[in-house]
C-alpha positions in Angstrom: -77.6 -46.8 -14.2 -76.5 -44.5 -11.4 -74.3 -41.9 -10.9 -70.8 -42.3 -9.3 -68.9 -38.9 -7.7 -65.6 -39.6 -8.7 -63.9 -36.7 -7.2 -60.5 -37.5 -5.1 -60.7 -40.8 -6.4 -58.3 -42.1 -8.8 -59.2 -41.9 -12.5 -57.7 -45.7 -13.5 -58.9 -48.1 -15.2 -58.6 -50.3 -12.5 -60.9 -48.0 -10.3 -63.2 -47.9 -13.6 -63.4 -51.9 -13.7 -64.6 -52.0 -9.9 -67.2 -48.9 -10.6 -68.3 -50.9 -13.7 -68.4 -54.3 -12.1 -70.3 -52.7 -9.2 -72.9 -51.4 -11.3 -73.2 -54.6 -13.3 -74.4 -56.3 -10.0 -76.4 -53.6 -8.5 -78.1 -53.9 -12.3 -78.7 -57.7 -11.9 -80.0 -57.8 -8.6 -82.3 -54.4 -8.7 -83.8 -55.2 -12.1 -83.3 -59.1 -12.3 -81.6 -59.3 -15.5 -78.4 -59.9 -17.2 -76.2 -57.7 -18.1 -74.9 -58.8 -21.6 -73.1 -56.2 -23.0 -71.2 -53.1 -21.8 -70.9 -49.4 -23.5 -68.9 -46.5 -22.7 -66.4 -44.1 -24.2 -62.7 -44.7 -25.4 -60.9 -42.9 -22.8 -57.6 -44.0 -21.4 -59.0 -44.9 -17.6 -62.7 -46.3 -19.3 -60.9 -48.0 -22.4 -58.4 -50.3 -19.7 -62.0 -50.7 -17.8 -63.6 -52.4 -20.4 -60.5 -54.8 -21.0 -60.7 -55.5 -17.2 -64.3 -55.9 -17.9 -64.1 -58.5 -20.9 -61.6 -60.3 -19.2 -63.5 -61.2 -16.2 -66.4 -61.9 -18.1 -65.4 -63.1 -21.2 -69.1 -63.7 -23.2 -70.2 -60.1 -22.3 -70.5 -57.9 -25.9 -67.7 -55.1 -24.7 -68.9 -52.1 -27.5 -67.4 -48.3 -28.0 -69.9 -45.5 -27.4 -71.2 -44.2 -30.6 -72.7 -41.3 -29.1 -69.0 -40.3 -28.2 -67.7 -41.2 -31.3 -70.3 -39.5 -33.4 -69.9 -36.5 -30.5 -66.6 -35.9 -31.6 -67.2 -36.3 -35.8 -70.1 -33.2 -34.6 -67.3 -31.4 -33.0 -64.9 -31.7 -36.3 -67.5 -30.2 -37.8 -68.7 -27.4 -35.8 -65.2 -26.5 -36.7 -65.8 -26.0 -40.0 -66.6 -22.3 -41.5 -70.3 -23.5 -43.3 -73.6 -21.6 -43.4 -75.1 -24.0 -41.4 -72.4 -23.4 -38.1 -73.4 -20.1 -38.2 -77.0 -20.6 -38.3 -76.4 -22.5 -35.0 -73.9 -19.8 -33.5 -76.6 -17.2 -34.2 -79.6 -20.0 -32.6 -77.1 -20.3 -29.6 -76.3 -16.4 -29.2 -80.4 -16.0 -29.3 -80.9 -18.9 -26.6 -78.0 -17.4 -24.5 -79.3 -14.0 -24.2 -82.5 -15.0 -23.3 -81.7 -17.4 -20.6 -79.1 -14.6 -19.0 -82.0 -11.8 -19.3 -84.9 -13.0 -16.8 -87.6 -10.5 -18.0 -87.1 -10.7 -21.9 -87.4 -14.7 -20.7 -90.6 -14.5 -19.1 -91.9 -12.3 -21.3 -91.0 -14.7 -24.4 -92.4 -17.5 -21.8 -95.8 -15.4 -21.9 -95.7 -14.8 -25.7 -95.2 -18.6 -26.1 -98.7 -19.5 -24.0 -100.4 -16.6 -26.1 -99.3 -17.9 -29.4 -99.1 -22.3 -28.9 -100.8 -22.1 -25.8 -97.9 -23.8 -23.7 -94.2 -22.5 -23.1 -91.3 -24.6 -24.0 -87.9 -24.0 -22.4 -85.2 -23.3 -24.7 -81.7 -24.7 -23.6 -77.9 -24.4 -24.4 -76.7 -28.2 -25.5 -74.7 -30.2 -23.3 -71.5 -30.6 -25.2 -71.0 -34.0 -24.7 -74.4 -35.0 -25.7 -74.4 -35.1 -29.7 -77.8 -34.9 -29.8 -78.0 -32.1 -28.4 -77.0 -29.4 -30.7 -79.7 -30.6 -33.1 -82.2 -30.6 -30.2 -81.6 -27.4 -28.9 -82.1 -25.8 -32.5 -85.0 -27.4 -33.2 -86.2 -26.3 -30.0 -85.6 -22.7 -31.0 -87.5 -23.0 -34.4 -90.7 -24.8 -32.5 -90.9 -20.9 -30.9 -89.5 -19.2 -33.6 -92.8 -17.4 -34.3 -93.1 -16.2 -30.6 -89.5 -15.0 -30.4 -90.7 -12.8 -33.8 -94.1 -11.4 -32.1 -92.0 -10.4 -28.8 -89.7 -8.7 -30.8 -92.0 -6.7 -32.8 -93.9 -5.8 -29.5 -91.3 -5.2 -26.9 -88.3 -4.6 -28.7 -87.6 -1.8 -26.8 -88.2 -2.9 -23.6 -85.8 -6.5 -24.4 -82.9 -3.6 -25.1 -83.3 -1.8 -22.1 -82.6 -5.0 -19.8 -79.5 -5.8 -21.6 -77.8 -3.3 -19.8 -75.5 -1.0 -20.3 -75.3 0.8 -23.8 -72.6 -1.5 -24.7 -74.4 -4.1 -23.9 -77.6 -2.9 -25.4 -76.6 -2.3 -28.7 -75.0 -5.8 -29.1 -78.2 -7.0 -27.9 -80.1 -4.5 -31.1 -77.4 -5.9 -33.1 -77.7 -9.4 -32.5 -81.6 -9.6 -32.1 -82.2 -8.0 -34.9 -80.1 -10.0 -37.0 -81.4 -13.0 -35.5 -85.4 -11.7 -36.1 -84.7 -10.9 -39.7 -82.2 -14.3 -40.8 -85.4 -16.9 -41.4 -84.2 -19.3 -38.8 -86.3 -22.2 -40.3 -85.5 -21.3 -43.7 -81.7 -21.2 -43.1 -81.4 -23.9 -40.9 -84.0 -26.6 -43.0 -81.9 -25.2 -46.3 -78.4 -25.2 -44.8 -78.4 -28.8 -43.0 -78.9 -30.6 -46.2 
C-alpha cells in the first residue's frame, strides 16, 4: 500500500513487524476496512515479520507470496538451455538495443503510429516481477511487424547509430538475426 525507504534502517524482522503493522493501520483507517490476511515473500527479515504479525493478530490469514515463489520456479528455468530461453534472450537483446539507441527508438516509435496507429513502449522485465518476462515478450511480438518494416527501410541508418564498427556489426549481426528468426512463430511454438 505504500512504499517504505528502508535504507540505514535495520533489515529485522522485528523492524519488518512494525513496518507491517504500520501499514495494516494506515490501511484500516485510510480505506475503512479490515485487513484480514497478509502476503509477502519468504525472506529471513519478512518471514520472522509475518510470525510477529500472526502472533499479534492471531485470526489474520498469514500466506507466502506466490508471485515470489513462482518468480523463482521462472528463474530455475531461465536457467535451462531450451529453444524457448533463447527466443527470449534474442526478444531481450532486440528490446535492449533499442531502448539504448534513441533515434532507431524514435524512429521504430514513428513506424509503430504508421503501421497500428499508436506506439507502444517496449520494456526490459523487472526481475522480480514474474510476470514480467512473459509481458515484455508479448509486448515485442504486438510490434513485431513494425520492428520488420523499420528494418527493411532504414537498416542502414539503425547500423550507423550503433556506433563504432565493433559495435555496428554486432548490431547487423544481432538485428538481422532477430528480423529473420519469426519471433511469433518461435515464441507461440516454443512455450508450449
Amino acid at each position: 500500500m505504500e512504499t517504505h525507504d528502508m535504507s540505514g534502517k535495520p533489515k529485522t524482522g522485528d523492524e519488518m513487524f512494525e513496518v507491517m503493522k504500520a501499514d495494516k493501520e494506515m490501511i484500516e483507517v485510510k480505506y475503512d476496512c479490515k485487513v484480514v490476511a497478509w502476503c509477502a515473500d519468504e525472506g529471513p527479515d519478512l518471514k520472522k515479520g509475518k510470525r510477529l504479525l500472526g502472533e499479534a493478530f492471531l485470526w489474520m490469514i498469514i500466506l507466502v507470496c506466490w508471485a515470489h515463489q513462482i518468480n523463482l520456479v521462472v528463474g530455475d528455468l531461465l536457467g535451462l538451455d531450451h529453444k524457448l530461453i533463447n527466443v527470449i534472450e534474442i526478444a531481450l537483446e532486440i528490446i535492449k538495443w533499442f531502448n539504448g539507441h534513441s533515434d532507431p527508438l524514435h524512429w521504430l516509435n514513428v513506424e509503430q503510429e504508421l503501421t497500428y496507429r499508436k506506439s507502444l513502449t517496449i520494456f526490459l522485465p523487472v526481475v522480480t516481477r514474474w510476470l514480467a518476462h512473459y509481458h515484455t515478450i508479448t509486448r515485442l511480438l504486438k510490434i513485431e511487424r513494425s520492428v520488420r518494416a523499420l528494418w527493411y527501410r532504414k537498416q542502414d541508418a539503425i547500423i550507423t547509430r550503433a556506433g563504432t564498427f565493433d559495435k555496428r556489426e554486432r548490431a547487423r549481426t544481432m538485428l538481422t538475426r532477430a528480423v529473420q528468426v519469426q519471433l511469433q512463430y518461435d515464441f507461440s511454438h516454443n512455450i508450449s
